[in-house]
C-alpha positions in Angstrom: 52.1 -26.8 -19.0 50.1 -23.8 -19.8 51.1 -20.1 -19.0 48.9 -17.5 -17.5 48.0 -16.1 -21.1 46.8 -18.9 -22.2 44.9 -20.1 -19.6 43.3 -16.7 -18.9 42.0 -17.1 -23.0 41.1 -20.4 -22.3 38.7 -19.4 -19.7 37.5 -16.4 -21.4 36.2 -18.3 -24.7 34.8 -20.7 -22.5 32.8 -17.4 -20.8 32.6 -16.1 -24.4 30.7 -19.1 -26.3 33.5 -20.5 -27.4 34.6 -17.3 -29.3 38.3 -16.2 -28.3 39.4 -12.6 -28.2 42.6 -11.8 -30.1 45.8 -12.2 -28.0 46.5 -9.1 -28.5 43.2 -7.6 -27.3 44.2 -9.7 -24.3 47.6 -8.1 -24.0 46.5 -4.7 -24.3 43.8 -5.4 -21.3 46.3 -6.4 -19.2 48.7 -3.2 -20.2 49.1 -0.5 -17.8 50.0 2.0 -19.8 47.1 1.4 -22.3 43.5 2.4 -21.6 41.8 -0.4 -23.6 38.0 -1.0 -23.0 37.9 -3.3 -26.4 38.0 -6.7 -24.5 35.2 -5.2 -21.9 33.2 -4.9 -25.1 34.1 -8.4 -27.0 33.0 -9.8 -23.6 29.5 -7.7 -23.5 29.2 -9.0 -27.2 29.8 -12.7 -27.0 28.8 -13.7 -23.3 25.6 -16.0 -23.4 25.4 -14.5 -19.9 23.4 -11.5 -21.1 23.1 -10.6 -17.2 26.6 -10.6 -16.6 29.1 -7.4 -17.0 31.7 -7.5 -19.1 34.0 -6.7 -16.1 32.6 -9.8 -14.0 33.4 -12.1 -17.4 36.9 -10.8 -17.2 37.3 -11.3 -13.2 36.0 -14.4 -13.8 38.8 -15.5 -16.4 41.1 -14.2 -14.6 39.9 -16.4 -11.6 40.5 -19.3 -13.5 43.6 -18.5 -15.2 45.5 -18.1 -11.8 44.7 -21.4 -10.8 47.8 -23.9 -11.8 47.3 -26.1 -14.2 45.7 -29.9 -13.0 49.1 -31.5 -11.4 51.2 -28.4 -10.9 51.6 -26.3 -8.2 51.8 -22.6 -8.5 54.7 -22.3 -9.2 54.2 -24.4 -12.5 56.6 -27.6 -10.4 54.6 -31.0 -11.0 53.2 -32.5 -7.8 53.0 -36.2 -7.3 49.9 -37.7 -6.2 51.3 -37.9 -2.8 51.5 -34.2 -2.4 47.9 -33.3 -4.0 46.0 -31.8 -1.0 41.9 -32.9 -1.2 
């Protein structure tokens, strides 16, 4: 199973062309007590959606990243094909 972290870079290389931030950029975003624009701007750099903000590829990730992982619930407990809703 995957944490949020992870899936959240996951996502955002996939939004990125395949070019991952640093986890730490990632970290710092996230940081309330830092005012860190630098993953705004790796987004605005390596998008292939030249339309898109860098905000919106952010949101986006972070779209992704808080759905659970393909089997799990939210909570991160494994469902059983019995409990998966359609």
């Amino acid at each position: 199973m995957t944490n949020w972290v992870d899936r959240f870079i996951e996502a955002f290389t996939l939004l990125c062309g395949g070019k991952a931030p640093p986890r730490q950029m990632v970290l710092d975003w996230f940081n309330r007590e830092l005012d860190s624009f630098e993953l705004q701007e790796f987004a605005l750099e390596h998008t292939p959606l030249k339309s898109a903000q860098g905000i919106a590829i952010i949101d986006a990730a972070v779209a992704i990243a808080d759905q659970p992982q393909e089997g799990h619930d939210h909570d991160g407990g494994l469902l059983h094909d019995t409990e998966r809703r359609a």
